[in-house]
C-alpha positions as CSV (number, residue, x, y, z in Angstrom):
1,X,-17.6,-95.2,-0.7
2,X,-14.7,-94.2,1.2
3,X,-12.6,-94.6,-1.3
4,X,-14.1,-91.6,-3.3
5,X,-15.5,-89.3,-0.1
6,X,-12.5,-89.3,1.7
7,X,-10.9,-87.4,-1.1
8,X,-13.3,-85.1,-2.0
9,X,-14.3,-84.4,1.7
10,X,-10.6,-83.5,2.6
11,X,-10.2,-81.4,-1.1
12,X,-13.8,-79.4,0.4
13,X,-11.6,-79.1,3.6
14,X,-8.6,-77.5,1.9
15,X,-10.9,-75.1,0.0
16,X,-12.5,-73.5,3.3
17,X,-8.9,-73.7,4.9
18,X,-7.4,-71.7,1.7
19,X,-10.0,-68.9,1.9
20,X,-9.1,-68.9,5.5
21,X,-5.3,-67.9,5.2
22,X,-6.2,-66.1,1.9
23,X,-9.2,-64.7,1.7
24,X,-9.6,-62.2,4.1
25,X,-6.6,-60.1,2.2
26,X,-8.7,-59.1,-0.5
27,X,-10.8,-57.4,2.1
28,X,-7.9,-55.2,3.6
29,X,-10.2,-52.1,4.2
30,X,-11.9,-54.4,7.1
31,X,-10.9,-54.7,10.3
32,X,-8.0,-57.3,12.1
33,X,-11.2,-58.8,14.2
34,X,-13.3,-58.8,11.0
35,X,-10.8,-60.6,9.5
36,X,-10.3,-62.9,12.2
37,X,-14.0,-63.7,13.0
38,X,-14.4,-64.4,8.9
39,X,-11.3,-66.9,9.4
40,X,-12.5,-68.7,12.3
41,X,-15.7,-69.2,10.7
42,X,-14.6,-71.0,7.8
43,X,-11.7,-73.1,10.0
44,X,-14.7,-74.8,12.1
45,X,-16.4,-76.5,9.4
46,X,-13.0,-76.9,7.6
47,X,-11.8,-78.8,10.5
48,X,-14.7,-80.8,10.8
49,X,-14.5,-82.1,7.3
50,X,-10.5,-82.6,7.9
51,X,-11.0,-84.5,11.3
52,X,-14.4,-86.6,9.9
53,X,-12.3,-87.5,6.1
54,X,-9.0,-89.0,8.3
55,X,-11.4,-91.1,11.0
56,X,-13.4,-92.6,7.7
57,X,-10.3,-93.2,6.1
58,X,-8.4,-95.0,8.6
59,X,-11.5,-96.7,10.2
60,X,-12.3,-98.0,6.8
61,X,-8.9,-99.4,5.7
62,X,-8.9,-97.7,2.8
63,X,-6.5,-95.0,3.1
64,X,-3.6,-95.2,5.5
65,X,-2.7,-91.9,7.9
66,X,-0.1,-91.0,6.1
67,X,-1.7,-91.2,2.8
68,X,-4.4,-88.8,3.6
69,X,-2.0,-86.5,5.3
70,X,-0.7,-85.9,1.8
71,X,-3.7,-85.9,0.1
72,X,-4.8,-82.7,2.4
73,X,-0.9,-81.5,1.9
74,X,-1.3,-81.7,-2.1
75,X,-5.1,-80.4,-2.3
76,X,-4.3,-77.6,0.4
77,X,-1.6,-76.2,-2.1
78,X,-3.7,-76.7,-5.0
79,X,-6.2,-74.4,-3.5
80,X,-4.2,-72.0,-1.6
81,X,-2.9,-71.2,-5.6
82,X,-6.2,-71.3,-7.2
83,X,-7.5,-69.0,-4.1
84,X,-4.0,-66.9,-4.9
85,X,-4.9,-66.6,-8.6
86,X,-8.4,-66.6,-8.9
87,X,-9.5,-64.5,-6.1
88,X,-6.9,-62.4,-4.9
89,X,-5.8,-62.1,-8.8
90,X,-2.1,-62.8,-8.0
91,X,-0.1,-63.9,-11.1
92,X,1.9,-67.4,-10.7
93,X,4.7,-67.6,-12.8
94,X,6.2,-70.6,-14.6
95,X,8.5,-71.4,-11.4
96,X,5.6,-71.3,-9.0
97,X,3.2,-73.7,-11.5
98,X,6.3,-76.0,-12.4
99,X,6.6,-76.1,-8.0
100,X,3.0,-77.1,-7.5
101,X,3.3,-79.5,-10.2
102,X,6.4,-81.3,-8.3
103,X,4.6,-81.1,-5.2
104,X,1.5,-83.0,-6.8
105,X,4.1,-85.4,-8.3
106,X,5.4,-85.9,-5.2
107,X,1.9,-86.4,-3.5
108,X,1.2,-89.5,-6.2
109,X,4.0,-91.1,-5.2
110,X,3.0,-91.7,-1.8
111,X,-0.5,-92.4,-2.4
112,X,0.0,-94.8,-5.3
């Protein structure tokens, strides 16, 4: 079971932590502690999932530390350009894509 949660659970973790950084541009007209208090609300639970994926993980053998670490690493840059893109509408160009695709590249290797 841990084999498939741990994944997802940290993925879930790098989608809240994405909006985090990101999301709160798209609401410049609002105010820093607006801002802040919508950050800090989605860090908590993102943290939660972060902390709760590694301790499965490494309790369960099935993933080791550093493993996960770049599972969060890949999925975290994954969202933060899907959150980029999507939601704050920013255009990646082919340098930016080809990047994220060595960093995933990258990521495999350590897992696998």
């Amino acid at each position: 079971m841990a084999l498939y949660l741990v994944p997802i659970m940290l993925f879930a973790s790098s989608v809240l932590m994405a909006f985090a950084w990101l999301g709160h541009v798209k609401f410049r007209h609002k105010s820093f502690f607006t801002a802040l208090v919508f950050s800090w609300l989605l860090v908590l639970p993102e943290y939660l999932l972060n902390v709760s994926a590694i301790r499965w993980g490494a309790e369960s053998n099935v993933y080791a530390p550093s493993e996960m670490a770049a599972m969060n690493l890949c999925t975290g840059v994954f969202c933060i350009a899907l959150v980029s893109k999507l939601f704050l509408g920013e255009k990646l160009n082919s340098r930016k894509i080809f990047g994220f695709i060595l960093m995933a590249v990258s990521i495999l290797l350590v897992v696998l």
